[in-house]
C-alpha positions, 0 to 999 in steps of 0.5 A: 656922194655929192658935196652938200656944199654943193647942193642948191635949191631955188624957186623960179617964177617965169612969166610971159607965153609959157602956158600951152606951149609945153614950158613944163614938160620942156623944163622937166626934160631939160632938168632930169638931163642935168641931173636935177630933182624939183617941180614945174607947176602953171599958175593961175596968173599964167607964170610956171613956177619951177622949183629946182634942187641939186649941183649948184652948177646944174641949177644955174644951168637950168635957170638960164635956161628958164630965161629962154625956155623951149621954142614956141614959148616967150619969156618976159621975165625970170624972178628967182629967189633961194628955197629950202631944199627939205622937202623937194620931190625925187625926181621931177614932178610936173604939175 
């Protein structure tokens, strides 16, 4: 079992083109490779929020990768502040 010390949970708001472009189902895949759990949801506002639990480094892998995100998208900016972890779903939901 993982070190809990380890574990770390974050919530990502990325705003730019990433609605329509598969951001969530491209971070989905992206976050299950890293052995991540959480959720990406589209917002009204046209941001995706992305939720992300687990190995700290794992998380940080993922955003910096939410700062680029797949190929037909463009980000513009990446805000991230720490969430709780109680609560974050198994696996990773897509919204």
């Amino acid at each position: 079992m993982s070190n809990p010390e380890a574990n770390l949970s974050r919530r990502a708001w990325v705003s730019g083109r990433v609605q329509g472009v598969s951001f969530r189902a491209a971070t989905r895949a992206k976050a299950l490779s890293l052995g991540l759990r959480g959720q990406a949801v589209n917002l009204q506002d046209g941001r995706v929020e992305v939720w992300i639990c687990g190995d700290a480094q794992a998380v940080q892998a993922l955003l910096e990768w939410l700062r680029i995100g797949p190929p037909a998208a463009r980000v513009d900016a990446v805000q991230v502040e720490s969430a709780d972890a109680e609560g974050c779903p198994e696996g990773f939901q897509v919204g």
